[in-house]
N, C-alpha and C positions, 0 to 999 in steps of 0.2 A: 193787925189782921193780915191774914197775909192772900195774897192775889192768886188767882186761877192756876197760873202755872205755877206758883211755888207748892202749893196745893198738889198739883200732881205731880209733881218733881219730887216732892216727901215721899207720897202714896208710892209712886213706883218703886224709887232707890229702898223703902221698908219691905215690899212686897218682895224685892230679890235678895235682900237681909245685905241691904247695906244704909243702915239707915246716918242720916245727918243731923247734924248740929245747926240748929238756927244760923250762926255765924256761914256755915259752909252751902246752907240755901239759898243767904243771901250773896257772899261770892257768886256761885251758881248762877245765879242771876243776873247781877252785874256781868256775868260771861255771856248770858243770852242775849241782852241787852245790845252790850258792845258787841258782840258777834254780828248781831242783824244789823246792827249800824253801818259798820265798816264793811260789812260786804254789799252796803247799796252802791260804794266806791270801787273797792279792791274784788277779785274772785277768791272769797276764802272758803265757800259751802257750798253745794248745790240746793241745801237743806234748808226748808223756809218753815216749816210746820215744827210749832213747839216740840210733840211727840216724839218728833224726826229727832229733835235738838237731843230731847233727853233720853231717846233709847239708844239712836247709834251714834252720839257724840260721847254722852255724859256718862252713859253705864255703860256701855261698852268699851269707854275707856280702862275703869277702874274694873272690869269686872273680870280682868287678869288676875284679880287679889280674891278672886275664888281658887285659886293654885296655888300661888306665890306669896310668902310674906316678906316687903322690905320695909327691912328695919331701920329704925333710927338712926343718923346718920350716915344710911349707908349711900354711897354716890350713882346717880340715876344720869341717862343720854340718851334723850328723845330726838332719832335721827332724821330730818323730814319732817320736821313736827309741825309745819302748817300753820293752822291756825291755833298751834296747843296742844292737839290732839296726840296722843295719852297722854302728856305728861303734865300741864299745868292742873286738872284734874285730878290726878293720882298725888301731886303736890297739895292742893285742896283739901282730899280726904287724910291724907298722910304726912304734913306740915313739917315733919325732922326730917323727911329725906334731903338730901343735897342734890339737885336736878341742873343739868345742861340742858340745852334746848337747841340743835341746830335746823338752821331753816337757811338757804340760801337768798330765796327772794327778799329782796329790801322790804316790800310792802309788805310782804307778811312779818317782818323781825319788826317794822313800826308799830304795828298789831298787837303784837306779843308785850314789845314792853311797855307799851302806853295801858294793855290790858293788865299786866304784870305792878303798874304803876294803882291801877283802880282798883284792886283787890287786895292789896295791901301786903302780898305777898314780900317776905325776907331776904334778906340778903343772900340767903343759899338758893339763890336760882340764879341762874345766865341766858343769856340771849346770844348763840355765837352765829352772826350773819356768814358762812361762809359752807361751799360744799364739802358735804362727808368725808368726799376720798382725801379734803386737804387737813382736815383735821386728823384723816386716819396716820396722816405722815409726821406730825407736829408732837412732838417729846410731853407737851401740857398735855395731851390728851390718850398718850399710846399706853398703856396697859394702868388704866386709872380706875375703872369703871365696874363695879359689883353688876350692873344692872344695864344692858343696854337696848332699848326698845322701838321697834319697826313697824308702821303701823301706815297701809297703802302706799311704801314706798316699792321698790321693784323686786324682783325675783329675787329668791334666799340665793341662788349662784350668782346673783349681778351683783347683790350688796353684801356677801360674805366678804370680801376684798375689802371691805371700807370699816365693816362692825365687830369683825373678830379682834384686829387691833387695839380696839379700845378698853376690851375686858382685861380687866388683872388676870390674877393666877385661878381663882375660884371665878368668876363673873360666869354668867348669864347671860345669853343672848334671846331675848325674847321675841319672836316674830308669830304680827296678829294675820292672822292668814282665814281664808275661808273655811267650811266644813270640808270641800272639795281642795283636799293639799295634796293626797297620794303623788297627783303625775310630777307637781312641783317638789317636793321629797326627793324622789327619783333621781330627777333630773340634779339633784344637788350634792347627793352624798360623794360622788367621785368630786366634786370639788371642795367639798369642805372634809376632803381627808388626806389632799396635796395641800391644803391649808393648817392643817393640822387640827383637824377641829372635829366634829362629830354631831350628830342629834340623838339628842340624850331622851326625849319624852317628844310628845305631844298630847295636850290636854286637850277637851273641848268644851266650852260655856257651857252649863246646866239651864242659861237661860236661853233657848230654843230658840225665839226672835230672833236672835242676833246672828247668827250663824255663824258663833265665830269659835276656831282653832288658836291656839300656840303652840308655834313651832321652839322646843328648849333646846340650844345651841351652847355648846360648851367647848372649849379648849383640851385638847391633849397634849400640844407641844407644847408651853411655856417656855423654853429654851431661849429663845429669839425673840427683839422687842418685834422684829419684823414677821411677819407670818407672809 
């Protein structure tokens, strides 16, 4: 039988047509679980209300996959990822992808893989404890990446310098930004075109609660592993 919140954790993710598999409810859960556990220690949420858990954690992770389909195999990097957030979720609903995970804080990468360890999640995830910009410099991670994803970390001109690097020749830069993106737009495009790079689209959620944008970042120079 299943419990209150897994109850509305189905209800909701059907209602925005993303619906789950028993197996991925009970993951889900296991993530609420261990989420509220570890943050009576660690600062990993502000968010204490189940509701809170599953609209702006859970679906508003995955609900990038109202724009974007990635496919099987293709390789994912979750930069900032916190507590998870987009990417052990987007791993959840979409089990082939190959996902990196950077998070600097030690207690949050203990988080991750002890939570990584309780979900049973495969071998195609990582946990890399160390910051962005030094990853952006490191040959394993410079032009690897179909998919690379931003989600509450800082301004598209602060972190353009650290995410553009890591996209191959096609990649994707995905940045989850508010309704309100114009002035930050703006303020980016002269830098992300001495970077060599551009914004190709911005989407925005169909699900109206969430108030969430994507900003879609793409490469024009491939030339240089350096950007």
């Amino acid at each position: 039988m299943k419990t209150q919140f897994q109850n509305q954790l189905d209800e909701t993710f059907n209602k925005h047509e993303f619906p789950l598999t028993s197996e991925q409810i009970g993951q889900l859960t296991i993530y609420r679980t261990e989420l509220k556990r570890w943050n009576s220690h660690i600062n990993l949420t502000a968010l204490h209300d189940d509701s809170e858990v599953i609209y702006k954690h859970f679906l508003d992770s995955i609900s990038v996959l109202e724009h974007f389909s990635i496919s099987a195999n293709q390789r994912v990097i979750d930069i900032g990822t916190g507590a998870g957030f987009p990417g052990i979720v987007i791993k959840i609903y979409n089990p082939s992808i190959h996902l990196t995970l950077v998070e600097a804080c030690q207690k949050k990468t203990a988080f991750l893989r002890y939570l990584i360890a309780q979900l049973k999640l495969d071998a195609s995830i990582q946990v890399i404890a160390k910051r962005a910009e030094i990853c952006a410099e490191t040959d394993e991670f410079i032009n690897t990446y179909d998919w690379v994803l931003t989600r509450y970390v800082a301004s598209l001109d602060k972190s353009a310098s650290y995410c553009l690097p890591l996209l191959n020749a096609t990649g994707k830069w995905i940045a989850y930004k508010s309704t309100e993106y114009n002035t930050e737009i703006s303020h980016t495009k002269k830098v992300l075109h001495e970077l060599g790079a551009k914004i190709e689209n911005v989407h925005t959620s169909r699900i109206a609660i969430l108030n969430r944008s994507y900003v879609v970042v793409s490469r024009i120079n491939t030339c240089s592993n350096k950007l």
